[in-house]
C-alpha positions as CSV (number, residue, x, y, z in Angstrom):
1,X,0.0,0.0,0.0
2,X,1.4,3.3,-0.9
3,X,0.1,6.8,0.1
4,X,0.2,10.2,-2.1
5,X,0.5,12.3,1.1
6,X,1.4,12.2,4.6
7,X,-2.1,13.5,5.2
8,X,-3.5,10.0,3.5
9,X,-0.7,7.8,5.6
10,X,-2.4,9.1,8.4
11,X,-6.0,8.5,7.6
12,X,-4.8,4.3,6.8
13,X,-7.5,4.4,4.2
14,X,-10.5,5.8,6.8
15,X,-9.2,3.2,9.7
16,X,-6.1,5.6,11.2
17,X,-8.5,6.5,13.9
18,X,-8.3,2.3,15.3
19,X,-4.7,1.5,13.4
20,X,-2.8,5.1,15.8
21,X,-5.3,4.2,18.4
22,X,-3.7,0.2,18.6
23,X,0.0,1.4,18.4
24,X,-0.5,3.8,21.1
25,X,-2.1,1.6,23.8
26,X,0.9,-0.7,22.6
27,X,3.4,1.7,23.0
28,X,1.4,2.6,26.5
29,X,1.6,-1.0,27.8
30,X,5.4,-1.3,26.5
31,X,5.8,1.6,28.5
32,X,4.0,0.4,31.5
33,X,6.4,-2.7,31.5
34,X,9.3,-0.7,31.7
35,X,8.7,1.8,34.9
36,X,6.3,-0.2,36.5
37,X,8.9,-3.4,38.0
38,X,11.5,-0.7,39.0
39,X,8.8,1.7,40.7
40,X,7.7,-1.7,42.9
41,X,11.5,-2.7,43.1
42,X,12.3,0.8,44.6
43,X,9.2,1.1,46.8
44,X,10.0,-2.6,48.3
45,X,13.4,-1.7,48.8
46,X,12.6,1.6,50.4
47,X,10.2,-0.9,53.0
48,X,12.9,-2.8,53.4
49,X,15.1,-0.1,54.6
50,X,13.3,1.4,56.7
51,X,12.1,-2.6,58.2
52,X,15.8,-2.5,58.9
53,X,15.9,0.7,60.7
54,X,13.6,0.3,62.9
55,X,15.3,-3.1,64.0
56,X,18.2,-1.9,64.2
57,X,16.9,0.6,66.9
58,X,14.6,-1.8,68.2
């Protein structure tokens, strides 16, 4: 399939609404999988810190 103008590229032939719509929920979840493990990895690492602390002075 080729397109005469970036302005047709865009429109996917009247489906660029659901075709941008699908590659931005899939960039979105890509995304997601990225920050999500190391915001959970810092916050339990943060617990455990402060777990030790409070041992520590325990």
């Amino acid at each position: 399939m080729s397109f005469n103008s970036v302005s047709e590229f865009l429109a996917m032939g009247g489906h660029g609404l659901y075709v941008w719509l699908s590659y931005g929920l899939g960039a979105g979840v890509i995304v997601a999988n990225l920050i999500l493990p190391k915001l959970s990895r810092n916050r339990l690492l943060a617990e455990q810190k402060r777990r030790l602390r409070r041992e520590e002075t325990a």
